[in-house]
N, C-alpha and C positions, 0 to 999 in steps of 0.2 A: 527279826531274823535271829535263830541262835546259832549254835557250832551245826548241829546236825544238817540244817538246811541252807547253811553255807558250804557245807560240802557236799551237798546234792547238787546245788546251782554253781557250783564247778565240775559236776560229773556231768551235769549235761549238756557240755561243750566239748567232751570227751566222743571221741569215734563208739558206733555202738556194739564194735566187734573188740574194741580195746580191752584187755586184761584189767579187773580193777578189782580190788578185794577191802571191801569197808569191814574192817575187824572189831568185831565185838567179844573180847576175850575178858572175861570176868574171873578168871583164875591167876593169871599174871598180872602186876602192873604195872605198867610205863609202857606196853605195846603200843605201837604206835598208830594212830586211826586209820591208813590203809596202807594197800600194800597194791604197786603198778606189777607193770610187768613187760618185757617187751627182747627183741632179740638183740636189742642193743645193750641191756642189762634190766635191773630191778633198782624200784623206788621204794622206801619207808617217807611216809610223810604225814605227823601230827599237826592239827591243824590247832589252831585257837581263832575264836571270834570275838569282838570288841563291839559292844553295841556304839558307842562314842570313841571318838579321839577325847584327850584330853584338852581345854581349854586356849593354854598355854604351849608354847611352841618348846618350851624347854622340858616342861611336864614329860615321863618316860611313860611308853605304851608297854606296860607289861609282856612277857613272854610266858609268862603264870607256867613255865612247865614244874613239874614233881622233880624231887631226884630222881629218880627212877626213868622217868620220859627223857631228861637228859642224861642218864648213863646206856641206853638203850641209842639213842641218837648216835652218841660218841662212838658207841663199838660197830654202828653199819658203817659209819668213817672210815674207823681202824682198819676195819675189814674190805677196806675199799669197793663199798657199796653207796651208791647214791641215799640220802640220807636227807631230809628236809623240815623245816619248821613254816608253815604260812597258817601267817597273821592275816585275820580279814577284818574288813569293817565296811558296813554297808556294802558299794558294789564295788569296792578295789583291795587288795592284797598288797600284803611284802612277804617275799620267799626268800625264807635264811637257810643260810648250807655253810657246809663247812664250819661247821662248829660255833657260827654267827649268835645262835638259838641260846647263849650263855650268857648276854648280855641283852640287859633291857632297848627299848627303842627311844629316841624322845618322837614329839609328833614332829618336829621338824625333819627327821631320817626319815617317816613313816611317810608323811608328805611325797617326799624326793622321792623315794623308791615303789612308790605305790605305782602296782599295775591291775588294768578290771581283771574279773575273774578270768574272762574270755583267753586271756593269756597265762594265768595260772593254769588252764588246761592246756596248751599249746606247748608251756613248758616244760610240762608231765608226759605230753606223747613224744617230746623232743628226746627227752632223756630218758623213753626205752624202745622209744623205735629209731631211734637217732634221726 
């Protein structure tokens, strides 16, 4: 699996009426890979995929973003817009918000917070259809 069809195999646990926009903008960079949408507000959310955990429980799970992906992050914050970073690996996630997406993971966070995909879309319709 890579990023691209890790984000498919969370769109489709997604309603098939739900607002979802996979952004492919080759003029800007740090856009963030898609864009929700919902009456309860709007989501930014770049995804990254991890073919492995690390080893080692202390070992950090990258968050590999650009500056750019996190100053782009930071300002839907500011702007008090829903704003997100999920981590995947295999068939479970961790969803960082709130400015979380600045520091690295080790695998033992990654572990603890890991949820399947099944609820990385649940969490996505939660927070624009409330």
């Amino acid at each position: 699996m890579n990023e691209h069809s890790f984000i498919k195999s969370v769109h489709r646990y997604l309603p098939s009426d739900f607002f979802k926009w996979k952004i492919h903008d080759t003029y800007t960079s740090g856009v963030p890979d898609t864009f929700y949408a919902g009456p309860a507000g709007i989501l930014f959310v770049e995804y990254k995929y991890v073919k492995n955990l690390p080893k080692k429980g202390s070992t950090c799970v990258k968050t590999t973003l650009s500056y750019l992906q996190i100053q782009w992050l930071n300002k839907m914050v500011e702007f008090n817009q829903n704003a997100a970073l999920v981590i995947g690996c295999e068939d479970t996630a961790v969803i960082l918000t709130n400015k979380e997406w600045v520091n690295d993971l080790t695998k033992k966070e990654y572990l603890e917070r890991a949820i399947p995909r099944k609820h990385v879309a649940t969490w996505i319709v939660k927070a624009c259809l409330g």
